[in-house]
N, C-alpha and C positions, 0 to 999 in steps of 0.2 A: 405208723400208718393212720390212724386216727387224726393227728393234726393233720397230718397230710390231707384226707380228704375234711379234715376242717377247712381249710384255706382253700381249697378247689371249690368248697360250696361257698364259699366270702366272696370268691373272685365270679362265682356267675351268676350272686345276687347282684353283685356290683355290675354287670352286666346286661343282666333282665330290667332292673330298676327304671332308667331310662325310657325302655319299650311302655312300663305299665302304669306312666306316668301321661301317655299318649291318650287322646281322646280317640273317638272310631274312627272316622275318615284318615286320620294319621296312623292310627295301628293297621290299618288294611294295607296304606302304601308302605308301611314299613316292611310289607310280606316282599315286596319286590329288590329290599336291599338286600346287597353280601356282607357278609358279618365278618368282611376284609375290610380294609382301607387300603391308601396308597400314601407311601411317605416321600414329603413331596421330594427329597434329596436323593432321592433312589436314582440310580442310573435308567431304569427303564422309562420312570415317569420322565424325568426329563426331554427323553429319545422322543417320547410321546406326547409334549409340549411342544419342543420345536416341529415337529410334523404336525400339528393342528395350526399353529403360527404361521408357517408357511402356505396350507394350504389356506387358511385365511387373506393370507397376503396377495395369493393367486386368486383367490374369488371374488375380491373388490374388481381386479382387473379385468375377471372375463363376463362377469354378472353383466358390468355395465356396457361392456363392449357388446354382450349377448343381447342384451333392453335395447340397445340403438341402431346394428349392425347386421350380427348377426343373427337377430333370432332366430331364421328357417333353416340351424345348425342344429340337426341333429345326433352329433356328434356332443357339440360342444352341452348341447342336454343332458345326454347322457354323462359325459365327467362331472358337470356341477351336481347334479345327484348324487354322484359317489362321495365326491367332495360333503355331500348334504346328511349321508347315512355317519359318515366320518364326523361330522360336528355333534350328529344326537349321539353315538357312541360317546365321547368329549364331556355332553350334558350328563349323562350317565357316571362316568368316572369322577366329575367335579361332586358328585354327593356322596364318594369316599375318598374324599380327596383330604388327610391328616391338616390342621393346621395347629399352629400356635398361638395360645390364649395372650389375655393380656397382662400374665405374669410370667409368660416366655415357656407354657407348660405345653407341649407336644399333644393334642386332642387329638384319639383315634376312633373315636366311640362312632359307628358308624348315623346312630341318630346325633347325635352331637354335630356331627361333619356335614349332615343336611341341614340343620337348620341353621349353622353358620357358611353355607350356598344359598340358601334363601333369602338371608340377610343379604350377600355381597354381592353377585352378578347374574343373578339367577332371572331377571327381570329383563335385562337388557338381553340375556341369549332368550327367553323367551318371545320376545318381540322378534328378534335380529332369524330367528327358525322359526318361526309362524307358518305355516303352509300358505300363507296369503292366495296362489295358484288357486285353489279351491272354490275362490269367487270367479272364475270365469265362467262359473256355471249360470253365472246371474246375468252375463251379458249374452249378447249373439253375435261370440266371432268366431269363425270358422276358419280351417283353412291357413293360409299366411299369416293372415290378422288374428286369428286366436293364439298364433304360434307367439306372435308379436305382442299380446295382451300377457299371455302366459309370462313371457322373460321379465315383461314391464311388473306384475305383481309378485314377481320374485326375486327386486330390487331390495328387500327389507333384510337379504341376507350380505346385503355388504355393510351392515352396522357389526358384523363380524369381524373386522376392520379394527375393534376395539384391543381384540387379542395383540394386535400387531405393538399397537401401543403400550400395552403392558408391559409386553417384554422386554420395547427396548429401554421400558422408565427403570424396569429390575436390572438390566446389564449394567443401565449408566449409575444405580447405585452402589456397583461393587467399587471397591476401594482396589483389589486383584487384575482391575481389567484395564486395558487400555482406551478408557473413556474419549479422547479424543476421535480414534477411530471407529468406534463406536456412531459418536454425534455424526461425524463426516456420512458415513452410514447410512444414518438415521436419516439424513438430509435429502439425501440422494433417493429414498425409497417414496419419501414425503411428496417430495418434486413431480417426481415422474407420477405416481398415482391423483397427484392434483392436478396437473394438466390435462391427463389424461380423463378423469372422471369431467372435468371442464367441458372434454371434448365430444366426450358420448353426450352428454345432457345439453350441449349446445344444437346436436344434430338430432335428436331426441325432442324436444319441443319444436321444431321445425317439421320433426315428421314423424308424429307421434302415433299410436294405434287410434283403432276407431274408439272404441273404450271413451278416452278423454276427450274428444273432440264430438262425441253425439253419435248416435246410428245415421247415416244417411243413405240419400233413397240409391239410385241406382244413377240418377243422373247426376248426383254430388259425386258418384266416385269416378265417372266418366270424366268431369270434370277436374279432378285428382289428377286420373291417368294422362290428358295432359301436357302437363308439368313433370317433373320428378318423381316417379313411383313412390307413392305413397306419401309425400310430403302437402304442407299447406300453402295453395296458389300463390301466396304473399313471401312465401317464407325465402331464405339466404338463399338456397341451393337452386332456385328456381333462376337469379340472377346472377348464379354463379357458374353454374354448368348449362352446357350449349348442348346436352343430347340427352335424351331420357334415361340411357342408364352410364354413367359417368366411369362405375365401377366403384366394389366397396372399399377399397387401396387407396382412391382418389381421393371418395369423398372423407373419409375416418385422415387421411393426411391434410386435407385439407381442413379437418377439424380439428386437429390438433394443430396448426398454424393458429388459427385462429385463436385457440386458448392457450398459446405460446403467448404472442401478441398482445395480449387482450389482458394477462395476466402480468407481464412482466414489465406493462406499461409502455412497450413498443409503440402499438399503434401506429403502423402505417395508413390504414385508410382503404386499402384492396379489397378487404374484406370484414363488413359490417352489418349491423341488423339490419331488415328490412320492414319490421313492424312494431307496434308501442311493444308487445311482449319481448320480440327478442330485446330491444332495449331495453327493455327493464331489467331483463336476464343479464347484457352486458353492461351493466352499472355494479350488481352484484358481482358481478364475477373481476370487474377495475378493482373493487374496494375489497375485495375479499384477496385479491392476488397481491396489492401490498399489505395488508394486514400478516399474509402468509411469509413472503418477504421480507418483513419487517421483523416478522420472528427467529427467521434464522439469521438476520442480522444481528441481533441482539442475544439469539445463544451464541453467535460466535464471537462476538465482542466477548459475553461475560465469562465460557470458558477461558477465551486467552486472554482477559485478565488475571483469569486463576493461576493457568498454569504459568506464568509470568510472573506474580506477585513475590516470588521465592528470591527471583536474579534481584527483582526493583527495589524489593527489602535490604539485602544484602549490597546493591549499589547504594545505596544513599547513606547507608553506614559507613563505606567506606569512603562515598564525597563528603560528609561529615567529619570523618577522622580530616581527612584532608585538609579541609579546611581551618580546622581548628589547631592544627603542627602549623600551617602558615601561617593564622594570625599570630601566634608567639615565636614566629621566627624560629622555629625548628631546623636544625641543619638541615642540608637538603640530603646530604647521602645516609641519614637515618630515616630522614622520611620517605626515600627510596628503598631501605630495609622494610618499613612499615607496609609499602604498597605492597612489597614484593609477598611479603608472608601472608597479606590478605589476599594474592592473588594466588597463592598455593592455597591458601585456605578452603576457597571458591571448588577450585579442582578436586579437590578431596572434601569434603563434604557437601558442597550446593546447596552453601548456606546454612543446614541442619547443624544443630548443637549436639555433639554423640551424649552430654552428659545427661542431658534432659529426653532421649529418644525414647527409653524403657519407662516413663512417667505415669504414662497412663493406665500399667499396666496395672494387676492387684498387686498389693503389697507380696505374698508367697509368691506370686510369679515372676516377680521382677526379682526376688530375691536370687530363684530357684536360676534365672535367664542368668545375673551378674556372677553369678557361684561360677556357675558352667563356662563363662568368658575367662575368669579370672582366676579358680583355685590353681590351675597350674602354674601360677604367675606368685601367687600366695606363698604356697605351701615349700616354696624354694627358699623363701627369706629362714634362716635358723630362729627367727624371733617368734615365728608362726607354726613354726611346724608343730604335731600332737595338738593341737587344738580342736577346741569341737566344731563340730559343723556348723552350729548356730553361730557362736561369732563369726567362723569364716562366712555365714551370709553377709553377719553385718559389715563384714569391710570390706566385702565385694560390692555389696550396693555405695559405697563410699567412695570408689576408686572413677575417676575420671580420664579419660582419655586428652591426651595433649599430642602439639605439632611441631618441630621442631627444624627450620632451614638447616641446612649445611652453611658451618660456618658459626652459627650463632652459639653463645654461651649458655647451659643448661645450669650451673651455678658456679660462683665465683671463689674462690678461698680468701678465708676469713669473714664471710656474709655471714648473718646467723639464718641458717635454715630452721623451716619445721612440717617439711616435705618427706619422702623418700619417692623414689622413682623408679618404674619397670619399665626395661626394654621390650616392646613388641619386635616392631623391623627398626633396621636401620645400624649404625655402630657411633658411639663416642668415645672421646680418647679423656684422660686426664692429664693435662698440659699442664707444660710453666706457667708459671704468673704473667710471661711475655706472649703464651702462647705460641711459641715456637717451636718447642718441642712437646713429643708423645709420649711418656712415661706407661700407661698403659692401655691398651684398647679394649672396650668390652665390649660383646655383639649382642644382637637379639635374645632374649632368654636372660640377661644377667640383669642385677640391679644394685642402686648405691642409695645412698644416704639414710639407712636404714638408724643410725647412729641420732641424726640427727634426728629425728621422726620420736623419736623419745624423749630425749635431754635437752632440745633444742640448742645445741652445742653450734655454735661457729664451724665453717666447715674446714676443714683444712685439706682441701684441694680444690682447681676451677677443672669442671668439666666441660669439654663445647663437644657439640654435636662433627662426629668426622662427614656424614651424609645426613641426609634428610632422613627425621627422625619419627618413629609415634611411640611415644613414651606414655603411663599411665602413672597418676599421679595419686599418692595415700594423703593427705593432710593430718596434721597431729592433732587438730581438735578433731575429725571425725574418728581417731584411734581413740583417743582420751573418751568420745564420748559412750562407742562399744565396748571400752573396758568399765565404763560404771556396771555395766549388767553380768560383769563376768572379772571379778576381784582376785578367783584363784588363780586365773591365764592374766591380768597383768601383773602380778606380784611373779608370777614366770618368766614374763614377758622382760621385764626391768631385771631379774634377775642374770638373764641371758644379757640382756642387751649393756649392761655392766661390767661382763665379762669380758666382752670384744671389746669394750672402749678398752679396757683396760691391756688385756693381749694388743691392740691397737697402738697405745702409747708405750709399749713395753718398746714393740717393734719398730717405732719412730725414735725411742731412745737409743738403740744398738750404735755404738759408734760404727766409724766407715772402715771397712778392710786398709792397710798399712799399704803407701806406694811403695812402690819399686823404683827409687830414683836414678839408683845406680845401669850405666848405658848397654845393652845389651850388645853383648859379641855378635859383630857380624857373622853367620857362618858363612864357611868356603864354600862357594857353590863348586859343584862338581863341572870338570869339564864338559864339553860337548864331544859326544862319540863320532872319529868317523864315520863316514857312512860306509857301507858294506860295498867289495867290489863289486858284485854282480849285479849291485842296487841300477835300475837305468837311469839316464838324466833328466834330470828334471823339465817340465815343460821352460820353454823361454819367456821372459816377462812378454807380457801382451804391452802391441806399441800405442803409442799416445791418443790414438784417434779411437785403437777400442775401446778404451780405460773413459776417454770420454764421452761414447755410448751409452756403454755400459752406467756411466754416473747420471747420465742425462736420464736414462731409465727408470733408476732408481728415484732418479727425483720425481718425474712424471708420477710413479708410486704412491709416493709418498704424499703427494699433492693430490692423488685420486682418490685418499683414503681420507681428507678435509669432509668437516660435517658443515653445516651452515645451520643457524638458530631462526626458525621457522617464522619468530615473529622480531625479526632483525627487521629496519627498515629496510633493506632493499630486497627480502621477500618479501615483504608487502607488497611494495611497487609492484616487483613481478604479478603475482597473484593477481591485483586490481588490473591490471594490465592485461593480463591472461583472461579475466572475466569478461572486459570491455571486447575485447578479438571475439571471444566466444559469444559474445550476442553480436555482433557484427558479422560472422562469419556465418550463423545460423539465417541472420537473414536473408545473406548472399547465397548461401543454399537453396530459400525457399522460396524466394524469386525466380533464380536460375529454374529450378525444377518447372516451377506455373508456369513462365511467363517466356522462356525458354532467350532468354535476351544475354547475348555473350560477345564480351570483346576485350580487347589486351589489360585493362585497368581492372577487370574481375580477375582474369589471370595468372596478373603479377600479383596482386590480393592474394589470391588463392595460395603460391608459392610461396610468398614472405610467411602464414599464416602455418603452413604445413611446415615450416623450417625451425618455427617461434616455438611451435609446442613439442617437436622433436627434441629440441634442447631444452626446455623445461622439465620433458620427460629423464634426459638425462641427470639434471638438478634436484631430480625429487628422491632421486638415490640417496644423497647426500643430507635430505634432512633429517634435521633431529628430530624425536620425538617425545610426547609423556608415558611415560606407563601408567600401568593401572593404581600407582601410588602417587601420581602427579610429581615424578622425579624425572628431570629432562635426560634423554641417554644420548652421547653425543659418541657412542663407541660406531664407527663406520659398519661394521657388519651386523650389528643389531639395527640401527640404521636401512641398510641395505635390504636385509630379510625383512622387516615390518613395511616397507614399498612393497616389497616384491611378491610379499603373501597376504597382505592385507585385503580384505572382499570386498574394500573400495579405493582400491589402491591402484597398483600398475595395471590389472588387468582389463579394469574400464577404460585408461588410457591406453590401452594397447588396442583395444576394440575400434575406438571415436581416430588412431590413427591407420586401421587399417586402409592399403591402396588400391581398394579397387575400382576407382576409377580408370587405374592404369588400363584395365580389362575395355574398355571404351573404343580401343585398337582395332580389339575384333567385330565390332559394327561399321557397317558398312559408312563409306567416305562421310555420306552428307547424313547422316545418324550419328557423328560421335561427338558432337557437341551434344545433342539429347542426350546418350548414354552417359557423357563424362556429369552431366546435370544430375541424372539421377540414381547412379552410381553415390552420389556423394551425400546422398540423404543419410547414409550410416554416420554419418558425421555430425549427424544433431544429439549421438549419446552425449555428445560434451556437453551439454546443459546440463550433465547431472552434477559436472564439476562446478559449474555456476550456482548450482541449492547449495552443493557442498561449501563453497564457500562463503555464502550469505550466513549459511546455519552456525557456522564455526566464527563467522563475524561476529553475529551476536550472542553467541554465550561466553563471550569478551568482556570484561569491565571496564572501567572507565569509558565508555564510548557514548555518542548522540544515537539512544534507540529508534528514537522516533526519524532521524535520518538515513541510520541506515536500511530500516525498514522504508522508508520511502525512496531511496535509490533501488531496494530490491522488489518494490511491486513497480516503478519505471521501468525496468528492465522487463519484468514478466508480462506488464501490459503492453510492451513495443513489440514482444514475442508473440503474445496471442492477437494482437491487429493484424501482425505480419502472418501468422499463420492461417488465419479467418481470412484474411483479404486474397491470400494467394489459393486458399482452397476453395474458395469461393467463385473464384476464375478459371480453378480447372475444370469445375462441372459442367460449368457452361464452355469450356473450347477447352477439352483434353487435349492432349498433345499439340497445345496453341491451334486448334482448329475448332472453332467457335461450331454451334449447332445452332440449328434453329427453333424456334420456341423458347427461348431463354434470355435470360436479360441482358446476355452480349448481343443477341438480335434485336431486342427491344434498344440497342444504344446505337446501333448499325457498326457493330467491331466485324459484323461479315464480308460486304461488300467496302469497305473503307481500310486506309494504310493505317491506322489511328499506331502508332508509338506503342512500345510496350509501357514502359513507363506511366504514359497517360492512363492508360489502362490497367494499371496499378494503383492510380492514384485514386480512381472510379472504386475501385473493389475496396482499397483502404476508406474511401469515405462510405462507405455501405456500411462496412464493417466494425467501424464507431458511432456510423448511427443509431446499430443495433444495440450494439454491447449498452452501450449508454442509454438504454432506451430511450433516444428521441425521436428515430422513425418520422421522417418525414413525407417517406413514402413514394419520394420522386423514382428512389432506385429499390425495386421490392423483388423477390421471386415469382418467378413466373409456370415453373413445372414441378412437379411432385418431387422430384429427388434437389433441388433449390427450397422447396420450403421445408420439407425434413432438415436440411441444415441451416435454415435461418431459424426455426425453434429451435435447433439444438444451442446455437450462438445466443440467441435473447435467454433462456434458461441460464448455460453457462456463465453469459454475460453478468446478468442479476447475482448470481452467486459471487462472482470474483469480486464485484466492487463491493457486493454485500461483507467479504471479507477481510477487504483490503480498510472498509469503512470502519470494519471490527477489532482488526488489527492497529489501527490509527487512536479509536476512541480507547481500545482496553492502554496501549504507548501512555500515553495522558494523563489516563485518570491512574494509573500506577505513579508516574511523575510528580502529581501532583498530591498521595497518601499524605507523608509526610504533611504539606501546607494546612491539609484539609482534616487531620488529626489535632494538628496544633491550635486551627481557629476555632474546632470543636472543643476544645480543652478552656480554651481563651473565652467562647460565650460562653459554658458552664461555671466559669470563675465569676462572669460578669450577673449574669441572673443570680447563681448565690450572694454573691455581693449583696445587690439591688433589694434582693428578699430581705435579708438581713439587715440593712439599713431599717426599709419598712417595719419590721419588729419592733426594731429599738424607739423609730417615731412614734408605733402606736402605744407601746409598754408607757414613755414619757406621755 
């Protein structure tokens, strides 16, 4: 009892210490901590992280929408307050918030945990929650305009905004996460919040409170009134809207066009500043919006060089091998053994070397990791068994994993081994010397050459692999080198392994059992019993024409049950062929649906098209596939079931061929061309077989990446023109019936016969004006619900080429490792050199 309350009073001087080491202003505030902390891995903290995050994420959006829009929402007042009580609660929890020193030690000491918040973000949430509001006391606004001063001096809580960032810098460090979707994420939240702040702050300094712009008397505001509520006589909106109140839907869309535009290097022209400030405003916001741009071009470049660098590494190794079996004239059907096994190899590992996987782990762990993979693999050999645990680590860390084709030789008789070998999966047989016969088959779980692993004895048998094999492999310098630390278990070891050799050649001495040359009696077979009277008679032979039904049947069968090898040349064809229908067909659909334009050569299209993938559908029964050991299975009902239950398999395809357009019927006569049009939009899920097969392209070797990456953003860019251009004509004339106010009425597609086509060809050039931002401006939006989708198009636009730019540069500069490793190598030889010369001149 006595130690005991020893160490209880150790443990609250070590506690108190801290506190009375505090001067007075810091001893007062320490009366307001909890003599808790929070451990940041706790499930609750986290729950309480991402809801500060979010609502962070939400208060960038509605602060600035509040400062420019809506301030006389007293509504939205009310949530950003609660939002506001929710951040200082946040301030609170962050000064016992546990962290980790910088010798990785867990600090909970609640003074300790303030003043490392002091040191790290405590400055920025200070500024970023300032009550700033508090100064409207100093001005005289009243009323609307005080509402409006108010929102404006409560801008400094979207530096809150920082939160967001944090988080997503911590996700994208986990190694556990799926980081790409992550960044994608990331992108998307970056985008929209930047246009959007664009767009309050663009309509915001055009019509800003009275606050910034000076008190004025009464006849300055009359003269306000006007123009545009509230805005300055000079400013955009004054030459943009033709009534005094436009609506807050209008003008906030009509602001985000403009920092759609204005950002992503658009520029059409419709809409521009009207005085030196907003010009200066929009020079900022040009160079800011590619700077912004430019960065997620270049994260997306540099992540998909990463995640990339693994195939490109592993490709140039293998066009190296290549090349090097050609210049010495290498047969050619072993150097199609070579490809072949590095293209299993690929499958099964993705380039990873399993024997180096466990490396970085500590020495005990990696021990402890290879023990647990391998003792039951171990402790089967009679050489190993009763051993201690410590050498069975060390020959567990020693044991490497190997890969093994079907077919191939695993060793030869009469080589000299100094190997032995474990079956994981797979079977090998011990052959002739011809290999033609199986003497014996051993399966998973067994192992051989344990003989030689000691004595390094010649083998006397060839083993080949019967299937595709993973074997694990001892070496006899890694045995030889775990037995220096353990003398009594090899002197066992050799003791045992002496014995078999020796039982071994006993039992290869045995002569062979004595023939029997002498010719064996045939015996008498016994007659054949009549058959019983009362037995009835037999059916009659079936005549020739059943017989060959019947065979035709069977054959039919038998020929049903054919597998076909997925990457045989003429499933390729099919496939590329299937892809090319499938972006052909997609645009025939989304034309049809816009532009409503139908005659017999869609038609017949249409039918050859529906007939093409019906039998393909039939064909994908039949193909083979890998399993999850990269072994192709060419058995028809495994086959069969891996289409049929696959979650990207027949049932997508049964979807993208559902008919219901046939339903087109029951719309009335002069309706069922529209109906059968857009009926058949279900029919665009087959582009997902178009990703599927792009993706399954390139994790392909031997191929032009950088090619086939640029056939498959051709395809996606002809897809997204066609789908921007045809969506873009329905808004303005739904059901082909043009409105007015729209820029089919600015072209006159209302009172004119203009061609569908033509009129296609209007909307496609809009719609690469955009993307491309080159904005000429001749063909712009003209209504609210046309410029909400021409920003949506210049936003998305900037993204895809930003990625396609990314995709191209990361292709390249992987391509090009290898060259740029080598002339790195090649000018560090030449400066040593160079150095070195210099020496010897000045020494002489």
């Amino acid at each position: 009892d006595f130690s005991k309350k020893r160490t209880d009073q150790k443990e609250q001087d070590e506690y108190r210490d801290p506190f009375r080491s505090l001067n007075l202003p810091a001893r007062i505030f320490s009366l307001l901590l909890m003599r808790r902390t929070f451990i940041p891995q706790s499930r609750i903290y986290k729950f309480w992280v991402v809801l500060v995050v979010i609502i962070s994420l939400i208060m960038t959006f509605t602060l600035t929408l509040q400062a420019a829009f809506l301030y006389d929402s007293i509504f939205l007042i009310g949530i950003t307050y609660n939002f506001d009580l929710i951040i200082y609660i946040d301030i609170y929890i962050k000064f016992h918030t546990a962290f980790y020193s910088s010798n990785c030690v867990l600090v909970t000491h609640p003074i300790l945990t303030s003043k490392n918040y002091l040191k790290t973000t405590f400055i920025i949430d200070l500024i970023a929650n300032i009550p700033l509001e508090l100064l409207i006391f100093a001005f005289d606004s009243q009323g609307v305009e005080g509402m409006h001063t108010l929102a404006v001096l409560r801008l400094n809580r979207v530096l809150n905004f920082y939160r967001v960032i944090l988080a997503f810098a911590y996700l994208e460090s986990g190694i556990d996460k799926d980081t790409g979707t992550i960044k994608e994420l990331k992108f998307v939240f970056y985008s929209l919040i930047f246009v959007h702040c664009w767009a309050c702050f663009w309509y915001l300094i055009a019509c800003p409170p009275n606050f910034i712009t000076g008190h004025q008397s009464l006849a300055d505001a009359k003269l306000r009134a006007g123009h545009i509520s509230g805005c300055m006589p000079d400013a955009w909106p004054n030459h943009e809207f033709h009534v005094a109140d436009p609506g807050m839907i209008t003008v906030y869309i009509t602001s985000l066009y403009w920092a759609a535009a204005t950002s992503a290097s658009v520029g059409y022209g419709d809409l521009h500043a009207s005085n030196t400030l907003e010009m200066g405003i929009s020079l900022i916001a040009m160079i800011g919006g590619v700077l912004f741009f430019g960065y997620i071009i270049g994260s997306v470049a540099a992540s998909l060089a990463n995640a990339d660098s693994q195939r490109a590494n592993f490709q140039e190794k293998l066009t190296a091998v290549n090349q090097y079996l050609k210049s010495f004239n290498v047969d050619v059907s072993l150097r199609d053994r070579v490809e072949s096994y590095y293209q299993y190899l690929w499958r099964r590992t993705k380039g990873i070397d399993p024997h180096t996987l466990f490396h970085g782990l500590t020495l005990s762990m990696e021990s402890e990791v290879t023990l647990q993979l391998y003792e039951d693999l171990i402790t089967t050999v009679p050489l190993f068994q009763n051993c201690e645990r410590g050498f069975l680590k060390m020959l567990s860390m020693c044991i490497r994993p190997v890969y093994y084709l079907k077919g191939e030789y695993i060793v030869r008789k009469n080589d000299f081994g100094s190997e032995m070998f474990f079956i994981n999966r797979g079977a090998v047989g011990v052959v002739s010397e011809d290999g033609e016969k199986v003497f014996v088959k051993l399966d998973a779980g067994k192992f051989f050459g344990e003989i030689s692993l000691v004595f390094s004895c010649p083998r006397t048998a060839s083993i080949r692999a019967l299937t595709n094999c993973d074997l694990f492999i001892l070496a006899k310098s890694d045995l030889d080198q775990a037995l220096t630390f353990y003398p009594t278990i090899k002197a066992q070891i050799y003791q045992t392994a002496e014995e078999r050799r020796q039982a071994s050649m006993k039992q290869n001495q045995k002569p062979p059992p004595p023939k029997n040359d002498a010719p064996k009696k045939e015996e008498e077979k016994p007659a054949a019993a009549a058959p019983p009277a009362d037995q009835p008679p037999t059916d009659p032979p079936q005549s020739g024409f059943s017989c060959m039904c019947g065979d035709l049947v069977r054959r039919l069968m038998k020929v049903n049950e054919l597998t076909v090898d997925p990457h045989s040349r003429p499933v390729r064809m099919m496939r590329s062929f299937s892809c090319l229908l499938t972006v052909l067909n997609s645009w025939v659909i989304a034309y049809q649906a816009a532009y409503q334009h139908h005659n017999v050569g869609f038609l017949v299209l249409v039918i050859l098209v529906e007939f093409f993938y019906v039998f393909e559908v039939c064909v994908k029964f039949h193909y083979r596939f890998f399993d999850e050991y990269g072994v192709l299975v060419d058995n028809f009902k495994a086959c069969y079931k891996n289409y049929l239950y696959s979650k990207d398999g027949f049932w997508i395809d049964c979807v993208g061929l559902l008919p219901l357009s046939l339903f087109c019927v029951a719309a009335p006569a002069d309706d069922r061309y529209m109906a059968f049009s857009y009926l058949r939009l279900i029919h665009l899920l087959r582009l997902v077989r178009m990703s599927q097969f792009f993706d399954n392209w390139e994790k392909q070797l031997n191929i032009n990446m950088l090619m086939v990456r640029l056939l498959k953003f051709s395809a996606v860019l002809l897809l997204m023109i066609n789908f921007f251009s045809c969506f873009w004509y329905t808004i303005a004339c739904p059901l082909a019936k043009c409105h007015a106010n729209s820029w089919a009425d600015y072209l006159g597609y209302i009172d004119s016969g203009i061609e569908p086509f033509h009129r296609y060809c209007d909307a496609v050039y809009w719609a690469v004006a955009t993307m491309t931002s080159t904005g000429y401006g001749d063909l712009h939006a003209k209504s609210n619900i046309e410029r909400v989708f021409a920003g949506i198009v210049m936003i998305v636009g900037k993204i895809i080429f930003g990625f396609i730019l990314g995709n191209i540069a990361s292709t390249l500069a992987n391509a090009e490792t290898t060259r740029v490793d080598y002339e790195e190598r090649l000018q560090s030889v030449k400066v040593t050199a160079d150095f070195l010369h210099f020496n010897v001149l000045t020494t002489h």
